[in-house]
C-alpha positions as CSV (number, residue, x, y, z in Angstrom):
1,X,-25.7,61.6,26.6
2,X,-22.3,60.8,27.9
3,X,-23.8,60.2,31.5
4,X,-26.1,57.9,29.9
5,X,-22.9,56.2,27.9
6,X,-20.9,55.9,31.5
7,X,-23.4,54.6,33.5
8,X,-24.5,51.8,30.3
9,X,-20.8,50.6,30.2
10,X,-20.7,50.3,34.2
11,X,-24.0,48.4,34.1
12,X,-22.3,46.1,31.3
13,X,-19.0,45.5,33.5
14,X,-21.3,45.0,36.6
15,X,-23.3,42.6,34.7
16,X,-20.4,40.8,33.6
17,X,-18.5,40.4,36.9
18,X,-22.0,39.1,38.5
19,X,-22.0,36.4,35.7
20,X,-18.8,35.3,36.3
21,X,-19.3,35.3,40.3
22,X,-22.8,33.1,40.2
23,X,-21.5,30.7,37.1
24,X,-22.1,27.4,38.4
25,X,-20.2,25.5,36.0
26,X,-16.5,25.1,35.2
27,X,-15.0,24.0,32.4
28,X,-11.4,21.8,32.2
29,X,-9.4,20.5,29.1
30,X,-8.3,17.2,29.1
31,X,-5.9,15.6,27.5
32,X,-4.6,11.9,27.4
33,X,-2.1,9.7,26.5
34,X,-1.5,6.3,25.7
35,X,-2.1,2.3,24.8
36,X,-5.3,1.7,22.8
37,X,-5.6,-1.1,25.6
38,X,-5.1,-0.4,29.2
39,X,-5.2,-2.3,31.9
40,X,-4.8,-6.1,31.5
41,X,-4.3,-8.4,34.1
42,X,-4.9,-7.3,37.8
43,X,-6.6,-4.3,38.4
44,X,-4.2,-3.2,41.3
45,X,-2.0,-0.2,42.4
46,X,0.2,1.9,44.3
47,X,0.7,5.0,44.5
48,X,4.3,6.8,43.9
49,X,4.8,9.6,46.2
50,X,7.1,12.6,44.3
51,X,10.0,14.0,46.6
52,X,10.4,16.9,47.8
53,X,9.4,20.0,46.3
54,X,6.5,18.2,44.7
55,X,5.4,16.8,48.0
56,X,2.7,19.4,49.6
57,X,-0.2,19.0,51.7
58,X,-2.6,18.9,48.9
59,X,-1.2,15.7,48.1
60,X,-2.9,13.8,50.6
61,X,-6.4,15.3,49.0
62,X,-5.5,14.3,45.7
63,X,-4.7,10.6,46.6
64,X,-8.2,10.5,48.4
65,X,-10.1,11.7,45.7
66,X,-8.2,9.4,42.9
67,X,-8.3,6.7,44.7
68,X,-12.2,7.0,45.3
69,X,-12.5,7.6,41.1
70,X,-10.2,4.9,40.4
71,X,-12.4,2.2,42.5
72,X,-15.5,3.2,40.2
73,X,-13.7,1.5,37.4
74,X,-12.4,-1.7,39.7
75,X,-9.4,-0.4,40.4
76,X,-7.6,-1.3,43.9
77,X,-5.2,0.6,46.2
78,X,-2.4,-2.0,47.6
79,X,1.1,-1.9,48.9
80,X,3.7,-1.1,45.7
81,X,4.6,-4.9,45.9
82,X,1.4,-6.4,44.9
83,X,0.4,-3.6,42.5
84,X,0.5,-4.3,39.2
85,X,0.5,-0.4,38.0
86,X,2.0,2.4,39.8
87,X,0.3,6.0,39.7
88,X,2.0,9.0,39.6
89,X,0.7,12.4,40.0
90,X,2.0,15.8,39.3
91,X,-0.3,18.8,40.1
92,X,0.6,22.6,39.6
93,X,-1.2,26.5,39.3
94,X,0.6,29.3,38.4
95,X,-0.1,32.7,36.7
96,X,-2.0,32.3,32.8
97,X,-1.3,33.7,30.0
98,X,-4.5,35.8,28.9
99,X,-5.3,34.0,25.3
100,X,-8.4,33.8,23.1
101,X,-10.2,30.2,23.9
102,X,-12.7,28.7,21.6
103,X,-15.1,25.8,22.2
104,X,-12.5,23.9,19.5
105,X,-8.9,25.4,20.7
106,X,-7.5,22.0,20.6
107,X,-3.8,22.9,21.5
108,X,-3.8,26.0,21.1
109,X,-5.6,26.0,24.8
110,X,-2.6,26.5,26.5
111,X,-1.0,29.3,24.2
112,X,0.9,31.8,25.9
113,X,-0.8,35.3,24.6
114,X,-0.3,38.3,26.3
115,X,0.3,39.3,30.6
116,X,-2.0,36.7,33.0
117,X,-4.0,39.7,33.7
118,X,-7.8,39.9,32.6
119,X,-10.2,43.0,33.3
120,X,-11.1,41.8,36.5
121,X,-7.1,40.2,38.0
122,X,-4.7,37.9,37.1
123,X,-5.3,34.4,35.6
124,X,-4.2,31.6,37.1
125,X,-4.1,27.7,35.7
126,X,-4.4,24.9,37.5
127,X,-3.2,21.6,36.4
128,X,-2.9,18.2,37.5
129,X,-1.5,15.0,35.3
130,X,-1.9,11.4,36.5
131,X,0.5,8.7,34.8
132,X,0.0,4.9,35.0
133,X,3.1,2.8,34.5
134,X,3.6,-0.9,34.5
135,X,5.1,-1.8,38.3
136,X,7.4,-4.5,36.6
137,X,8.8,-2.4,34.0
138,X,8.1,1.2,34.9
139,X,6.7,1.9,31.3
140,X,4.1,4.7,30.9
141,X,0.6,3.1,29.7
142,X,-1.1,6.3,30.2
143,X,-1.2,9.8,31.0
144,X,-4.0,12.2,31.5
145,X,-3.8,16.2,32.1
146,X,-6.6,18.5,33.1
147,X,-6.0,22.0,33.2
148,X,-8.8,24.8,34.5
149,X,-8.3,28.2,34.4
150,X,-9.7,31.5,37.4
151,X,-8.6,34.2,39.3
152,X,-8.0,32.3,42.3
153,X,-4.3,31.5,43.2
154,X,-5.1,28.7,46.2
155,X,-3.8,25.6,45.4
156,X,-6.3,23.7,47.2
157,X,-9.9,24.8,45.6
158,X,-9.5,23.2,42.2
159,X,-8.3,19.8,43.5
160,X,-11.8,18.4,42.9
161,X,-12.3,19.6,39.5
162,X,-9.0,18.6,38.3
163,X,-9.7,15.3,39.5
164,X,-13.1,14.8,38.4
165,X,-12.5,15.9,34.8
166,X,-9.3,14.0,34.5
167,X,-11.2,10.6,35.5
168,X,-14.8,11.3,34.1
169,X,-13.9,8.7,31.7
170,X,-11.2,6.0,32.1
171,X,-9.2,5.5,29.8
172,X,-10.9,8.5,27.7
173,X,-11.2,5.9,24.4
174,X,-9.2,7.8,21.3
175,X,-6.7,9.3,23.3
176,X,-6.2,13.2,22.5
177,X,-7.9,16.7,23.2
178,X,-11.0,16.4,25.5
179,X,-13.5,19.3,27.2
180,X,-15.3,18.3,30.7
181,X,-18.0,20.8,31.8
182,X,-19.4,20.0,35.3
183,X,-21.1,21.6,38.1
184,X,-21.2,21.8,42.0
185,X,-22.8,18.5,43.3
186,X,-25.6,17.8,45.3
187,X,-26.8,19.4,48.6
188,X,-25.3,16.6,50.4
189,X,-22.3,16.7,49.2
190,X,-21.4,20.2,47.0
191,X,-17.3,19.5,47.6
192,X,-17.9,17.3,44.8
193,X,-18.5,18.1,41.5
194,X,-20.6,16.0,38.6
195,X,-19.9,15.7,35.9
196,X,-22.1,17.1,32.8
197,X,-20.5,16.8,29.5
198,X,-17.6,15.1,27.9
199,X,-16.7,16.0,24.0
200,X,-13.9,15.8,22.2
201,X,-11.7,18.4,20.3
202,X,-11.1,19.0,17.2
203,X,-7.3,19.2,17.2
C-alpha cells in the first residue's frame, strides 16, 4: 500500500512538471496609467535612452519590438527634435516572492509571500514599464507595466512577452489592472507571440 502511495504521488509530481514544461501559453498582468485621452496632435516619437546601469544589451531588442507595436497604432519613430512624445522604458527580472495568484488578484499580484522558491526552483519576475511623456513639457501621459512570472532567470527570453502584453491594446481604455494570455506564434515566426485574451481585473 505505501509503494502504491509513493509511486501515485511521483506520478502526480511528474505529471505536473510535464504540464508546466509543454504549457504553451503564458500569462502577464498589466497595468496602466494615465490621461483618458492620449495622443493628440502628431503621432511621433523618440525614444529616451536610460544611462548607465539601465543601459544593457537587451535594450536594443526592446526598442525593435516597441517600435514595430507602436507603428500598428500609427505611431512614428523620429529624431527627439521632431517628436512630439518621448518613450521611456524600464525593464527588470529578479527573484519572486512565491504568493497565491487568483484569476482576480488585482494588486495583490505582486505581494511579497513567502522565499522565491516553488517545488520545482526559484521564481523569477520579469517586468518591463513603458512611459510616454510630452517632448515639450516632459509630463507623463501614460505608463504601462507588464510583469510575467518562471523559473528562468535570463533576461533576454521574456522580452517578447513583456512587450506584446504591454501593447496588446494601446492605450488599454479605463486605465488599471489588466490580464494578457497569449501563446507562441506561427510557424513562420514563433519568436513572436499573439496575443489571445485581454480582460480586466477586478481591483
Amino acid at each position: 500500500m505505501k509503494v502504491k502511495k509513493v509511486t501515485y504521488s511521483a506520478a502526480v509530481v511528474l505529471a505536473s512538471v510535464v504540464g508546466l514544461a509543454g504549457c504553451a501559453d503564458v500569462t502577464t498582468d498589466v497595468r496602466a496609467t494615465g490621461a483618458p485621452v492620449v495622443l493628440q496632435g502628431e503621432r511621433t516619437y523618440a525614444f529616451v535612452r536610460a544611462p548607465w546601469p539601465q543601459a544593457h544589451p537587451a535594450s536594443e531588442q526592446y526598442e525593435a519590438l516597441v517600435r514595430s507595436e507602436l507603428a500598428n497604432y500609427g505611431l512614428v519613430d523620429r529624431t527627439a527634435d521632431h517628436a512630439s512624445y518621448l518613450v521611456s522604458l524600464a525593464y527588470d527580472t529578479r527573484p519572486a516572492a512565491v504568493g497565491v495568484s487568483t484569476a482576480d488578484c488585482g494588486n495583490a499580484c505582486d505581494r511579497a509571500e513567502g522565499a522565491g522558491y516553488s517545488l520545482f526552483g526559484r521564481v523569477y519576475r520579469h517586468s518591463m514599464t513603458l512611459r510616454l511623456l510630452e517632448a515639450t513639457s516632459g509630463k507623463e501621459v501614460y505608463k504601462v507595466t507588464a510583469t510575467s512570472r518562471d523559473r528562468d532567470a535570463d533576461t533576454d527570453h521574456p522580452i517578447p512577452w513583456l512587450v506584446k502584453s504591454a501593447l496588446a491594446q494601446f492605450p488599454f481604455a479605463e486605465y488599471g489592472a489588466w490580464r494578457v494570455k497569449l501563446r507562441p506564434g506561427d510557424a513562420a515566426d514563433k519568436q513572436v507571440p499573439r496575443v489571445v485574451a485581454v480582460k480586466r481585473v477586478d481591483q
